[in-house]
N, C-alpha and C positions, 0 to 999 in steps of 0.2 A: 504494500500500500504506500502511495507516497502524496503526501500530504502539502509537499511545497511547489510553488512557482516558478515555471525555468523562469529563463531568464528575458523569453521574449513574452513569457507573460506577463512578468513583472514593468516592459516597455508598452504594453499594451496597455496597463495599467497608468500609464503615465501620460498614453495620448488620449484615453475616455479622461482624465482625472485635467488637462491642458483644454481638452475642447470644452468641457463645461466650465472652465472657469471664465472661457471669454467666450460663449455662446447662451448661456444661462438667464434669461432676464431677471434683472433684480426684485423689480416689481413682484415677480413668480414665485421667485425664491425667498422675498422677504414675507410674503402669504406662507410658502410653507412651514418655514422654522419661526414662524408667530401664531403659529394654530388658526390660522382661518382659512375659511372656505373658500377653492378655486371657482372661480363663474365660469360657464361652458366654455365661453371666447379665452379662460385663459391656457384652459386645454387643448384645446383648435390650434391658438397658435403657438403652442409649444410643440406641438404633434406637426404644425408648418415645418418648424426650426429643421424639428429630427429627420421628417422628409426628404426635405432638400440636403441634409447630410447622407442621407442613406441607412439611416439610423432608428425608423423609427419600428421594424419588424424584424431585429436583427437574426429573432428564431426561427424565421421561414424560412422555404426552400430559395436557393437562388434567381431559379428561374420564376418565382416571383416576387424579388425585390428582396429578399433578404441577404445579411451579410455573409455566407461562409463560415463566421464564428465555429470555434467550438464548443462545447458546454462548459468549458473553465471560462473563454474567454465571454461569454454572455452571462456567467455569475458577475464575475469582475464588475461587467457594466452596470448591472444592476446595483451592488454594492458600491459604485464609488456613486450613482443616480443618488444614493441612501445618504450618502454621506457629505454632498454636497448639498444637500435641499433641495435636488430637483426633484418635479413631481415623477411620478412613473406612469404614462399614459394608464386611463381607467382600463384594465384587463380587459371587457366584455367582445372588443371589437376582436383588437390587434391579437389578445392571448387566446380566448375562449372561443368566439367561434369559427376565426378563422383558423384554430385550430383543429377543431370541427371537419371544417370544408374541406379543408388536406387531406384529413382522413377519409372523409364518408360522402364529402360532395361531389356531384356531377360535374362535367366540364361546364356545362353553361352556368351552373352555381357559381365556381370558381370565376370566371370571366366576368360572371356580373358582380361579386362583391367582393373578391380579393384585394383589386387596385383601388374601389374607392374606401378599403379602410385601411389598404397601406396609407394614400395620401390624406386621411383625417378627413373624409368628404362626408363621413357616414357617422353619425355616433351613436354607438349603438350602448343596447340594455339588456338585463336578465328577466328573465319572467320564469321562476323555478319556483319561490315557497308560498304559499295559498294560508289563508285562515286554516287549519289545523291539519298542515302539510307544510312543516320547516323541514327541521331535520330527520322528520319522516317523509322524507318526500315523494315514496311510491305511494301517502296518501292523495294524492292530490287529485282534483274533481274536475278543473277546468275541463270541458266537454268539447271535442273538435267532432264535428259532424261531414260527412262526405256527401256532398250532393254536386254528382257531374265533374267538373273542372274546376271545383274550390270546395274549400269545407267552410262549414259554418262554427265558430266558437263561440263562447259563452260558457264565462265562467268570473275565475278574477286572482291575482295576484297581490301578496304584500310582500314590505319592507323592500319594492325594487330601487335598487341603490342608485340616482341619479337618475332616474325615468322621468322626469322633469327635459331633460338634456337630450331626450332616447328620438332619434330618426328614424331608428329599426328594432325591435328585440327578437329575441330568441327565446322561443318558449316551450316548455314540456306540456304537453297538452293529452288526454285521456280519451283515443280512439276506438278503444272495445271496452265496453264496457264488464264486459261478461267473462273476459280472462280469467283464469283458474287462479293467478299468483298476480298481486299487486302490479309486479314491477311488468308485469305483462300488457300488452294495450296499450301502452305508450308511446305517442309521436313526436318527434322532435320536428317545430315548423317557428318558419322565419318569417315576423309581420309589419310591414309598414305601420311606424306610430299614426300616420297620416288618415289611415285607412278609416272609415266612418263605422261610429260602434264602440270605439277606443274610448274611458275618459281617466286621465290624472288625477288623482287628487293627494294633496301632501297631506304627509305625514310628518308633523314637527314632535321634535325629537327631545327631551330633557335637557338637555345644550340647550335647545332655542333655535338648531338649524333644522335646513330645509334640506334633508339629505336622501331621505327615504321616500318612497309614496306607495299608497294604493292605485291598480291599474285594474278597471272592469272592463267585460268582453263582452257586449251587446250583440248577436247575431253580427258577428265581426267574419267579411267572407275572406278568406284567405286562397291565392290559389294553390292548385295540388302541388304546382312546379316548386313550391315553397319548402315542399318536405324533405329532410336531409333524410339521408338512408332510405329505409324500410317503411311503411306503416306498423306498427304496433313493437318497434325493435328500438324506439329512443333509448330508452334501457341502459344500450349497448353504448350509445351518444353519450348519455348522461355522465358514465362513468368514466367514460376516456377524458369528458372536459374535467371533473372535478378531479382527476388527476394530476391534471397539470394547473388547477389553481393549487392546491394543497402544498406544488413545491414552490412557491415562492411565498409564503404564508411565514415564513422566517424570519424575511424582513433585516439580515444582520446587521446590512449598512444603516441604516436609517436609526435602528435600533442603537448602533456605536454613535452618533451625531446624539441622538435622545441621552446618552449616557454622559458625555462629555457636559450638553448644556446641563443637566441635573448637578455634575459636580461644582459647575459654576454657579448654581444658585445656593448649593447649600456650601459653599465655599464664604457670601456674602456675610457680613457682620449682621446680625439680629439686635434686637432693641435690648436683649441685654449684654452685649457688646461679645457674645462669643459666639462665633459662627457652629452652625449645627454642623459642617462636618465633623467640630471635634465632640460631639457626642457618640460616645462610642456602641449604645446601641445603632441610634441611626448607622455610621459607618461601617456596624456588622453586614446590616439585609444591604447596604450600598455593596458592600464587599460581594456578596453570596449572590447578588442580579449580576454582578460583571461575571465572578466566574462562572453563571450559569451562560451568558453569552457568547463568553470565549466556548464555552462546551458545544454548545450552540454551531459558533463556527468550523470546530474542528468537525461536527457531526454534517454540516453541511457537504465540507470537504469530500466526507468518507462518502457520502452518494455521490458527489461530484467524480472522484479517483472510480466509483464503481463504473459509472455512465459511461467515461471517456474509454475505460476496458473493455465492455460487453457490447455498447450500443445501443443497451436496452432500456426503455424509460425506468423510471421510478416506479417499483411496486408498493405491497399495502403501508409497506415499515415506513413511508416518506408521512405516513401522518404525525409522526414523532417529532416534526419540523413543525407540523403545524401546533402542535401542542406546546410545546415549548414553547416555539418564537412567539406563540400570542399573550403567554402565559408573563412570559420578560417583559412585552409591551405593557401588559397593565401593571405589573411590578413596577415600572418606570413611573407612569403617569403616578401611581400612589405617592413614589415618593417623591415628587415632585409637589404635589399636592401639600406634603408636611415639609419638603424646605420652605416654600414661602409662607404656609401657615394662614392666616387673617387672609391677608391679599388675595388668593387664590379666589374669595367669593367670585360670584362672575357677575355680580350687577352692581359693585360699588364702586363708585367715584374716582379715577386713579388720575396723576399729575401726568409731566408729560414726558416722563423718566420713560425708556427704553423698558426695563425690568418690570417698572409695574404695570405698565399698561399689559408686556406678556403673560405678567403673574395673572391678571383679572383674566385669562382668558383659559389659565390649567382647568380651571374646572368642567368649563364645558367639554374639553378635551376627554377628563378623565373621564365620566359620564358617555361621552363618545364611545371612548373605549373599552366597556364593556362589552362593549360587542364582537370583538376580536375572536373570543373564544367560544365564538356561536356560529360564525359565518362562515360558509364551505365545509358545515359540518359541525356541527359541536363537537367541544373536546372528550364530550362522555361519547360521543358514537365512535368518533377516532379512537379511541382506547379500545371500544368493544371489537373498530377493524384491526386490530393489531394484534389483540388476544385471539381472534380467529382466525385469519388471512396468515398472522406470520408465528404465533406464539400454539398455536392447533387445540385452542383451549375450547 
């Protein structure tokens, strides 16, 4: 197993780590390491930026606009993205279903939406977890009907993450009803938000943001050509994307940037003149989240050394990435939360100091962040695929 960088990955590291520091909008950048929320136009045109670098799908195949990378060197980029403050385009498009399409889509699929979510034309969304279909999600009821050359749906989705934003989604929808096994009957189909039928409604969150919404399917026709794969085989769709969200679910870069700025808060003098790092419980769980991250990265590694060996995706054991990596992330926010103490409230008055205005804004962050360890799976279903898939419990 080997665990280090030659040496032209370590140069490679040094030109993703060179381009964002003079291609990076500050404006972008100063939204993401202040905790607030990106507006669709500022993800358009960062997803412009990566574009025109060549940059912005760097995991697809060549011959459709992606880099050649290999799997170290597209950790890397994601990792130094983490570490710089830039945002990491919303998955749904670029990662999820055009991951999809590679896989399972038709040439005319491919042709029609590959190029316009390589170039940011499209912005797409989820429609996966229902009123009492999250992280059970072979409950789900949405009803896709077949009559002719379109189906009819009607049904409804929550918590879609940015469907406010959404051009297009992708959604699991329930074509037999009558299937012996849940996960059976199920279509994976791709729907114009435009489409008549469709309505939005937000969902505002404990933060105070606009992040989530409810999406209802009013006899919404879709046409057949929409259907990726099989009829009644999404199943098969579902599980190849949630694969490949689950490995970057880690987050290590972003995660090392989160850990730095914490030490500089709890680094600052407190009103009784001794900074809380030097309290040494604090400085214990400070202690015990970093070496859970460095573990974190060396565990990243060991799938990364496995991939670049076999060629073979990530199997069930990659939920262990997601468990953990989401687990550090709220470890962070909490204590973040107790270096600034008082200030952290999120509706009180702050001057026009740098630190307090970001202190007034932990809270809603950490609130936020609850949801880490829910999303692409809860960490209790992740546990049960590990004891099953890899542990044969």
């Amino acid at each position: 197993m080997d665990l280090s960088y030659s040496p032209e990955e370590l140069a490679f590291r040094n030109e993703v780590r060179d381009w964002l520091a003079g291609n990076l909008p500050a404006e972008i950048r100063a939204k993401v390491t202040g905790y607030q929320h990106l507006a669709k136009e500022d993800y358009l045109r960062w997803h412009k930026i990566l574009a025109a670098k060549g940059w912005s799908v760097p995991h697809w195949p060549t011959e459709w606009g992606g880099t050649g990378w290999n799997i170290t060197q597209r950790y890397i980029y994601d990792e130094e993205f983490g570490l710089a403050g830039a945002p990491m385009l919303p998955p749904f498009g670029p990662a999820m279903v055009a991951s999809v399409l590679l896989r399972f889509g038709t040439d005319a699929q491919k042709n029609r939406f590959l190029p316009r979510i390589r170039e940011g034309d499209d912005f797409w969304v989820q429609g996966y977890s229902e009123p009492g279909a999250g992280s059970d999600l072979a409950a789900l009821k949405t009803r896709a009907e077949r009559k002719g050359d379109h189906y009819v749906v009607n049904g409804q989705k929550i918590w879609t993450t940015l469907g406010h934003y959404g051009d297009w989604i992708f959604c699991l929808v329930r074509t037999d009803a009558t299937a012996e096994k849940r996960q059976e009957g199920i279509s994976f189909l791709l729907m114009d938000m435009k489409t008549p039928g469709i309505t939005v409604r937000p969902l505002i969150l404990m933060d105070g943001g606009h992040e989530v919404n409810e999406i209802f399917f009013d006899d919404v026709k879709v046409p057949v050509e929409n259907l990726v794969f099989e009829e009644n085989k999404g199943w098969t769709v579902a599980k190849y994307l949630l694969g490949h969200e689950r490995m970057g679910s880690g987050a290590v870069g972003s995660s090392k940037r989160e850990l730095a700025a914490l030490k500089a808060l709890a680094s600052r003098e407190q009103k009784n003149g001794k900074p809380l790092m030097q309290d040494p419980r604090f400085r214990d769980r400070l202690s015990r989240t970093e070496i859970e991250l460095d573990a974190l990265e060396l565990t990243s590694m060991r799938f990364l050394d496995k991939m670049r060996r076999t060629g073979q995706p990530p199997g069930a054991d990659v939920s262990m990435l997601k468990i953990r990596g989401t687990e550090i992330q709220q470890s962070i926010t909490e204590l973040m939360m107790q270096a600034v103490g008082p200030m952290a409230q999120p509706f009180v008055a702050v001057d026009d100091g740098k630190v307090d205005a970001l202190a007034s804004r932990l809270a809603p962050r950490y609130f936020n962040y609850r949801k880490t360890s829910i999303y692409a799976g809860s960490n209790e279903i992740q546990r049960n695929i590990i004891a099953k898939m890899t542990l044969g419990l």
